[in-house]
Structure formats: C-alpha cells, structure tokens
GUROSE-992102 format. One record per residue: y negated, z negated, x of N, C-alpha, C in turn. Coordinates in pm, whole numbers, plus 50000, padded with zeros to 5 digits. Atoms other than C-alpha are relative to their C-alpha. Layout:
N
YZXYZXYZX
...
***
This chain:
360
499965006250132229400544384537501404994549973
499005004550040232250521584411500114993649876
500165005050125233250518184091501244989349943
499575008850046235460489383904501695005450064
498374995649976238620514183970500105017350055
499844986349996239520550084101501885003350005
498664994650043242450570084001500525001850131
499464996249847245230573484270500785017749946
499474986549975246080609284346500575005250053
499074995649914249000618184471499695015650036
500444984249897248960652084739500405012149864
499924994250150248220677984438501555010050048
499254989349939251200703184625501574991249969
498365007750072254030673284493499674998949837
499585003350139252780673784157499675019049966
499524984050052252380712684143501525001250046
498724998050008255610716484262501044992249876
499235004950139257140692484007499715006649839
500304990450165255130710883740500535010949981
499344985949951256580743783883501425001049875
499065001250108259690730183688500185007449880
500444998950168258200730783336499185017849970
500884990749985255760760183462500935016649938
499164987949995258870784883515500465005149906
499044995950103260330780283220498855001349881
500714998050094257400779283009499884989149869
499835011550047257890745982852499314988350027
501155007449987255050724582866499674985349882
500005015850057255810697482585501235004949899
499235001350082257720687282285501534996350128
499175011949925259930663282536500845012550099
499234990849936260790690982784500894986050157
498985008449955263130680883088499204990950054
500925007549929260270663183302499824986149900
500335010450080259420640982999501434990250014
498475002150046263370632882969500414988050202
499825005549857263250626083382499374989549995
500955009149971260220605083417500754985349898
499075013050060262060580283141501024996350054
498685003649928265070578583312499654991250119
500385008949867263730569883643499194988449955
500985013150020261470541883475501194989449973
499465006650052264270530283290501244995350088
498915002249969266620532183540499614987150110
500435004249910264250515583812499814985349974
500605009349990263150486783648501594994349843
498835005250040266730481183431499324995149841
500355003250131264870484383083500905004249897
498974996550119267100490282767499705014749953
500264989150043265250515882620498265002849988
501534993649999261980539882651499255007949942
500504987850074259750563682458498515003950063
501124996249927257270579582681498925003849878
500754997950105254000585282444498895008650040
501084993549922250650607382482498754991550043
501665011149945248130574082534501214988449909
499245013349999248910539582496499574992949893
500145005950114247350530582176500835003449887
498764995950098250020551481948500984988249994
498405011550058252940527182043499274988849951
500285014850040251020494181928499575009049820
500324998950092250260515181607501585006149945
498785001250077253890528481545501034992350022
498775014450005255390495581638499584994349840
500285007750165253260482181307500635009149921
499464988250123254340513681094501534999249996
498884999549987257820512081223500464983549932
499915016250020258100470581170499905001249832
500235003750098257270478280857498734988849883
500705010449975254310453080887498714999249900
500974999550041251680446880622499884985049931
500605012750027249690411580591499895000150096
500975004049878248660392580842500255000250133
499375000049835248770393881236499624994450073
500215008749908248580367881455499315007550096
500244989949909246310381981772499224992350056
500755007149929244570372282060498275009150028
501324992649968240530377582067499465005950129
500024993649806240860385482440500735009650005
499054983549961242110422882461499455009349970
500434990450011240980456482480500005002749845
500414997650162239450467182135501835006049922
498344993850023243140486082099500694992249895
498895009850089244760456382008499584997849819
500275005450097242550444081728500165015849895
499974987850061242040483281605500895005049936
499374994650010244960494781608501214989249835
499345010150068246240463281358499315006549866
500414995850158243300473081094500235010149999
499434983950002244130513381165501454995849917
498185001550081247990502280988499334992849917
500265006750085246100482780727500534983449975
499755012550044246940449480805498554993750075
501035007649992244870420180883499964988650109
499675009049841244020404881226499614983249965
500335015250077244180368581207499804989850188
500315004249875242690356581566500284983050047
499645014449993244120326181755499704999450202
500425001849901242390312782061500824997350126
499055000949940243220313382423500074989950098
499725004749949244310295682684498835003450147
501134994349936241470290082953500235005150121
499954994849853243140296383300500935013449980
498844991249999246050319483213499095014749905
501154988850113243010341382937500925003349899
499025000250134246570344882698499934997549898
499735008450088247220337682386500434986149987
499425014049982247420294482354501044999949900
499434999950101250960293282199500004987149871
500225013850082249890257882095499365001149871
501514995850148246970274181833500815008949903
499514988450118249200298181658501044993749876
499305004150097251190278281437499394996949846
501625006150086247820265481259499155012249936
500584988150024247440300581218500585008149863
498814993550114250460307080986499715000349862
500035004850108250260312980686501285010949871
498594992150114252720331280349499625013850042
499954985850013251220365780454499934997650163
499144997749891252280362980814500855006449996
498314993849986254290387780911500205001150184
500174992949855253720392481313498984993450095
500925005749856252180381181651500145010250059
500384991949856250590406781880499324993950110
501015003749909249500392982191500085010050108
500374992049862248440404382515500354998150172
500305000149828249500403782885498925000050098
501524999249917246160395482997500345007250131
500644995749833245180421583357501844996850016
498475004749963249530416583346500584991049997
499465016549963249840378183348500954999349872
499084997050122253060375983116499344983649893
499615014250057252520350582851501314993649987
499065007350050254250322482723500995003149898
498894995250080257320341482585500604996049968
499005007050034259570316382557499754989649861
500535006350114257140294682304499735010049928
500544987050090255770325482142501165005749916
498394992950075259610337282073500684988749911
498735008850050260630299381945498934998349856
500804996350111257340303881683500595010849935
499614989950120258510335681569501255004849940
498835001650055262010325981520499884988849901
500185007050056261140297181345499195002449837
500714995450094258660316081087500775014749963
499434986250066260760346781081498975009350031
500704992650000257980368081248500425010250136
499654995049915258120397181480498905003650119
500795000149879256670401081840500065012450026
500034987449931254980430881950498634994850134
500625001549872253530426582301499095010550044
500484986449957250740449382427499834996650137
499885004949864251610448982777499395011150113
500194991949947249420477282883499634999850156
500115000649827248440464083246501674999750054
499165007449961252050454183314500945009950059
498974993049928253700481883482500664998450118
499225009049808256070468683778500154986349954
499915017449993255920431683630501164992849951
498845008950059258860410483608499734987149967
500435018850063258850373383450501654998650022
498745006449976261960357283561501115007949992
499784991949984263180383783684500585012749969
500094988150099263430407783372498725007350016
501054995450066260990432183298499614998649908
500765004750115258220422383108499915005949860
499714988050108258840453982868500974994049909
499235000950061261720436382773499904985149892
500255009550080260360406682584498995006249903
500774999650087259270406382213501015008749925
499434992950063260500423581972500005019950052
500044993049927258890454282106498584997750100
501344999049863256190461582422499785013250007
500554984750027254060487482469499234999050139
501074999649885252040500282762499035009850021
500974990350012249300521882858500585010050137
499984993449899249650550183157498985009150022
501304995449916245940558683179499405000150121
500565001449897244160569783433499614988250135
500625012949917242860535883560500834990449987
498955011549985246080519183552500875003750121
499365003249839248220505983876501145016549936
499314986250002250610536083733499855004649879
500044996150134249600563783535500925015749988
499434985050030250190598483371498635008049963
501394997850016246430605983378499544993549798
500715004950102246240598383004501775001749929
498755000950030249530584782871500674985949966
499415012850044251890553782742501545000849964
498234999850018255320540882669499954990849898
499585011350077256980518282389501415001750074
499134999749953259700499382468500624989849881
499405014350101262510475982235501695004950085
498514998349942265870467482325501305001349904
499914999650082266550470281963500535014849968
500244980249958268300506481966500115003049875
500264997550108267910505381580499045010950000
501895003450035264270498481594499805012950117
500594987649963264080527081891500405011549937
500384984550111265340555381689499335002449955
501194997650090263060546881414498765001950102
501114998049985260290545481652500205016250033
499504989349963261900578381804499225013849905
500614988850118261660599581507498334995949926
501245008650019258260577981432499275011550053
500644993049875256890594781764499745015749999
500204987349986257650630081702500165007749848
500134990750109256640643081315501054990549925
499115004850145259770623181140501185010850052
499144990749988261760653781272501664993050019
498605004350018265610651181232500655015650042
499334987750011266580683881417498665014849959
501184989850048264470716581326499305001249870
499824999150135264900716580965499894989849885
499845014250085265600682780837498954991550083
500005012449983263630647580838500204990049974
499585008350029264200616880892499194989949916
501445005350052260630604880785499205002850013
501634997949955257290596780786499995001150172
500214998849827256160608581169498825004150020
501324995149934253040613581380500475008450117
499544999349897252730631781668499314994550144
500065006849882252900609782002500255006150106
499204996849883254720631282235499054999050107
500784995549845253680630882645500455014050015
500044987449945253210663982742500715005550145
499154993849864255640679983055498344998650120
500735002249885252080679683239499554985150029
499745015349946251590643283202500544992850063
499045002949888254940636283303499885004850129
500064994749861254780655083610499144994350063
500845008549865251670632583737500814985850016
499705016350010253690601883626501055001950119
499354994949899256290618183846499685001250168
500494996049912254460626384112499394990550058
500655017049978252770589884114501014991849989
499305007849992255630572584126501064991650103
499365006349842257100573084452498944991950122
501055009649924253930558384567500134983949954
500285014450098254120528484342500024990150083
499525009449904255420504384597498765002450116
500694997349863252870518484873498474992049885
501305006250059249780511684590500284990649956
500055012350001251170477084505499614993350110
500465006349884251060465484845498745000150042
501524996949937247540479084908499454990249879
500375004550148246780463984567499864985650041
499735012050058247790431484653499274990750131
500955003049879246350430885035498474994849942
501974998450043242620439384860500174983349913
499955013350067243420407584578499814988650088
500455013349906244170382684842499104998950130
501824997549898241070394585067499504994649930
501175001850107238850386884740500224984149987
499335008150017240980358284654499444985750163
500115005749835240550342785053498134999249998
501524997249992236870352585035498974991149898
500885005550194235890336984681500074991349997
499405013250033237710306084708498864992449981
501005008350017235690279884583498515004549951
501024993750048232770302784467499985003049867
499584997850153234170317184140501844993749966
499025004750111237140308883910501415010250012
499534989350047240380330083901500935001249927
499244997950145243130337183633501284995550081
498765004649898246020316983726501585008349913
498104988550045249530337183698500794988449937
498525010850047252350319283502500685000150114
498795006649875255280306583737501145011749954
499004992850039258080331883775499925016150004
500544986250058256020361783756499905012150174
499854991249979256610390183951498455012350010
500784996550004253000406083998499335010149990
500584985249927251170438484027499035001950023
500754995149974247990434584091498965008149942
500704988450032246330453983851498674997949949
501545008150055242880434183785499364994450116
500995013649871240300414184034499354992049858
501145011050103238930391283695499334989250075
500445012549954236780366183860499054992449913
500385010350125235340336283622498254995950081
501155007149956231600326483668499494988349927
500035012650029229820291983613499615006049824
501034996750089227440307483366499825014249970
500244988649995226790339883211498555005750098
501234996349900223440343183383500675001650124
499465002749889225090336583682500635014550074
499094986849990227430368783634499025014949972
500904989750008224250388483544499345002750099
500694997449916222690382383805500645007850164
498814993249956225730394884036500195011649978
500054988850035225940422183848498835008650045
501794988249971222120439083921500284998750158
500034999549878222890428684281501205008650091
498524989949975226480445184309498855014049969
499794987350034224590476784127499035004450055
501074991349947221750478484307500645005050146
499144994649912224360486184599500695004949969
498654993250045226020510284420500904994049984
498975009550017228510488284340500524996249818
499925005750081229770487484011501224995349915
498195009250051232430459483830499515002849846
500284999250138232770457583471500284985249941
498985014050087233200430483205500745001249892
498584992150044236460431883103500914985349999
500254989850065236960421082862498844994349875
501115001250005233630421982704499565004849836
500225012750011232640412382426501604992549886
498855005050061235100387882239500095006649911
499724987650109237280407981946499404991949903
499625005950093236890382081711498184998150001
501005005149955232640382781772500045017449922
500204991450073233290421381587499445001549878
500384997250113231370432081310500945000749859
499274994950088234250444781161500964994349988
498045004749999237330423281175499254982349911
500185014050072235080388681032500684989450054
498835007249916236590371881312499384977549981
500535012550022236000329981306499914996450184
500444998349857234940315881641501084991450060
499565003949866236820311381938499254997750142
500955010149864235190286582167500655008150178
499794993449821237530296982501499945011750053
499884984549947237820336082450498325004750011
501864990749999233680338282376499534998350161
500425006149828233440315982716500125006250079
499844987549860235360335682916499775012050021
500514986150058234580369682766498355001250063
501215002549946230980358782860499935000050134
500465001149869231420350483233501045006050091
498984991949922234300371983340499435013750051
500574983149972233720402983556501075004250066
498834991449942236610426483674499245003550125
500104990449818235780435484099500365011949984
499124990049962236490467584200501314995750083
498955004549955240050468284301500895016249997
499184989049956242150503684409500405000650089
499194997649884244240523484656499084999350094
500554994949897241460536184845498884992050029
500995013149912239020507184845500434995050121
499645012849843238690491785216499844986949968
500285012549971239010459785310498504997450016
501595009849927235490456385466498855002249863
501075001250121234090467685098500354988149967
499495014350115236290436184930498964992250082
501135015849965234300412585176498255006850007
501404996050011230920432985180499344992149839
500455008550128231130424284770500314989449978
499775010550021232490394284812499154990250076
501535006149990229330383085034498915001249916
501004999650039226860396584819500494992449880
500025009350119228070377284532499674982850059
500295012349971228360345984751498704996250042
501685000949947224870349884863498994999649887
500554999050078223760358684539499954983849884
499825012850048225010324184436499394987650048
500455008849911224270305684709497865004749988
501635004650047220660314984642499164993549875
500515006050136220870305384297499714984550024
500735015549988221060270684399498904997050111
***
C-alpha cells in the first residue's frame, strides 16, 4: 500500500538517546535544553535572525495576528490548507480572498491591490507545496498601503529564494513540523521575524504572557514544543540533506515520466527547492477522478491537495475565484517520500498515463 506521504524515521536508538538528555533530568517541556538546541541548530544552519519553536504549526499564523495587533481585513490566498483561512477568522478578523496565479498556484500579486480597501490591515499568503512567492511585489504593496506580511510558509523547510531563507521574508513566517512534512517534530512548528521587537512579543505570546515566574508581560497562550518533539526534530535532522536528495531523485522520475501528460507547478527563478510536494495539474476534473479509482484500486493512494477551494467555504462567504476553483479541482498531490522506490514513481506514473491514454 502507498500512501500520498510516509513519515521518515530516523534509527529510534538516536532519538532515544537524545531524549535520554531531557529523560535524566526529568524535564520534558516548558523550553527545556533540547527545545533551546534544536533552535539554534536551525537558526544557525540556515542563517535565520530569529526562531520560536511552537507545539503545531497553526499557533504561529494565529499569534502572528494577535501579536500584529491585526483586526479588519486580510488579504489571503483561496489556495491553502484550511489553516490559513481559519486561523484569520479564529483572531476575529476577516478573510478577504484574492485569486491566484495559474502556474506558480500563489497568490497573483497583480489581484491584490483591487482588493484593498480602509479596513486592510494585512496580507497572508502562502508558499504554495514551498514555491516562494512574489515577495518582492507583495512587499512593494504592503509598503505602499502600510500593511503587514505574514507568510505561511509551512512546506518550506530548507528553501532559499535568492539565496536567503524563505523564513526570512515578510514581516513574519511561520511553518509547520508535522509529521508529513520534508522535516518534522512528529507534530510541531516554528515562527520566525527578524523583527527582535516583534519576537519577544511573540515570545512571551507563546508561553502564557509569562515575564519570569511571578510577573507578566501579557496576554499569552500556551504554544510551547515539548523536549520530546524536539528530540525527533533533532534526531531528523542530520538526515535532512540525505531525504532532500531522495526527494528530489523521486520528483524528477515523475517529472521525466509525466512530461507532456499532466501539468506541473512551475518554481519561481532563484529558488532554492525542497521537494516537498508531487502536485500534478489535470486537463479536467473527471480526468483526475478517474486516475484516482485507478491509482486506488492498486492500493495506491494521492490526495487532492489542496481540495476544495477556501473561498468555495460555507463559512468565510468567499466570492469566486475562477483560477484557485480550477486548479483546486484538477490538482492531485503523487505520493512522494524517503522510502518510496523509484520503480513505484514509474509504476504510478504508467497507470495514470494509460489511464489517459485510454481516455482518448
């Protein structure tokens, strides 16, 4: 059976021993040393300003709004894990959806201006599957309106854009370190700003408001990653480089295999990659359904991702977006991991072409 993604598992005897750490001393959260390590080495590896390891990756996109101060409207792209749009009405503001761009699946920075209006306060977009957007237009909009950028860059771990880390654009970025991401902490996330104001406040944000034992500084939730989280992020990290490369082999198998059959998400220029998606575009939704029953009747199963458009919610009263319903409709994520073989990528990458090639 193969499913869309499987967790990589480093040899359990390096992440018990790293837990051993936390184990000995009896210190298992509230930012023990492991939590304190695992930031360092991220921050030191990939030359980010500043980090706040979290317990899941939807907290930082909700105390970037609380921290920002942020209430009216929010620019957002209808292409992104429910997270994005959720986590905007969870802070009580109001998603204000702006269509995307059809090869890159981004936010079009061209549509968002048309979007503005006096209760603007903010643009969240998305790193589509990692592809960085257009940061440089997106940043000359929200200098121009006075708005602030929070990026949800949860695929984007390892990705540089001209040869910064992607963490480091926007006002702030956020990421996920779940399970089914190119690097996780089994269930885990980071915020990031280079703003070392704006990270205190998120700081004390993250853990209760606390200021010390006794005193606070504020309003606070609690976000913290747990010493056992860290220790898988730890323990998964010296692989990183070994599961990019495998990552990126399996892509351009699929990639080599597909050509000319389906559609695929073209990377911006500059970008620094990781690999952490197979999205492939079909003519027609039928098309992708019918793919689908034939992948699953071989055990085989992809997902659609991401499925269905936000702005197509019950609950958000979204207005329609012609390119995100399109692609939302005929996109399907491949399986794509460490331990997938090669001879599966072309096994499913015949039965789709066959499954096509019979359509006509």
């Amino acid at each position: 059976m193969i499913h869309v993604t499987q967790t990589f598992l480093p040899p359990i005897e390096s992440y018990q021993r790293i837990l051993s750490k936390s184990w000995d001393k009896k210190w298992i959260t509230n930012r023990g040393e492991l939590v304190c390590e695992l930031e360092n080495k991220i921050k030191t590896r990939y030359n980010i300003s500043n980090i706040i390891l979290t317990t899941n990756g939807t907290l930082p996109l909700q105390l970037a709004i609380k921290s920002l101060h942020l209430k009216g409207e929010i620019i957002t792209t209808p292409f992104s894990y429910i997270a994005t749009t959720s986590s905007i009405i969870w802070e009580g503001c109001t998603p204000v959806f702006s269509d995307i761009d059809k090869d890159t699946f981004n936010i079009d920075p061209a549509l968002i201006e048309d979007k503005i209006t006096s209760k603007t306060v903010a643009i969240i977009a998305t790193h589509v599957f990692g592809n960085p957007c257009e940061v440089e237009k997106i940043e000359h909009i929200a200098d121009k309106y006075d708005l602030k950028i929070i990026y949800d860059a949860a695929h984007c771990f390892g990705v540089n854009y001209k040869g910064k880390s992607i963490f480091e654009y926007g006002t702030v970025s956020t990421c996920s370190f779940h399970a089914t991401k190119i690097f996780h902490t089994g269930e885990g996330g980071a915020i990031f700003t280079s703003d070392i104001e704006l990270h205190n406040k998120l700081f004390y944000h993250h853990n209760f408001g606390h200021k010390g034992q006794e005193d606070f500084h504020g309003l606070g939730i609690n976000a913290k990653m747990s010493e056992l989280q860290a220790a898988m992020g730890l323990s998964v990290l010296p692989f990183f480089n070994k599961i990019l490369q495998k990552r990126k082999e399996l892509y351009n198998t699929y990639e080599v295999a597909l050509n000319g059959v389906v559609k695929f998400q073209k990377m911006n220029a500059n970008t620094d990659y990781n690999y952490s998606y197979m999205p492939v575009i079909f003519k027609t939704e039928a098309q992708l359904l019918k793919c689908i029953n034939i992948l699953q009747s071989n055990n085989i199963f992809p997902r659609r991702y991401f499925f269905p458009s936000l702005n197509t919610l019950k609950f958000v009263n979204g207005k329609k977006m012609p390119e995100s319903e399109r692609i939302s409709s005929t996109i399907l994520c491949l399986p794509l991991y460490f331990d997938l073989k090669k001879e599966d990528v072309i096994r499913i990458s015949n039965l789709i072409i066959n499954t096509i090639i019979n359509e006509c």
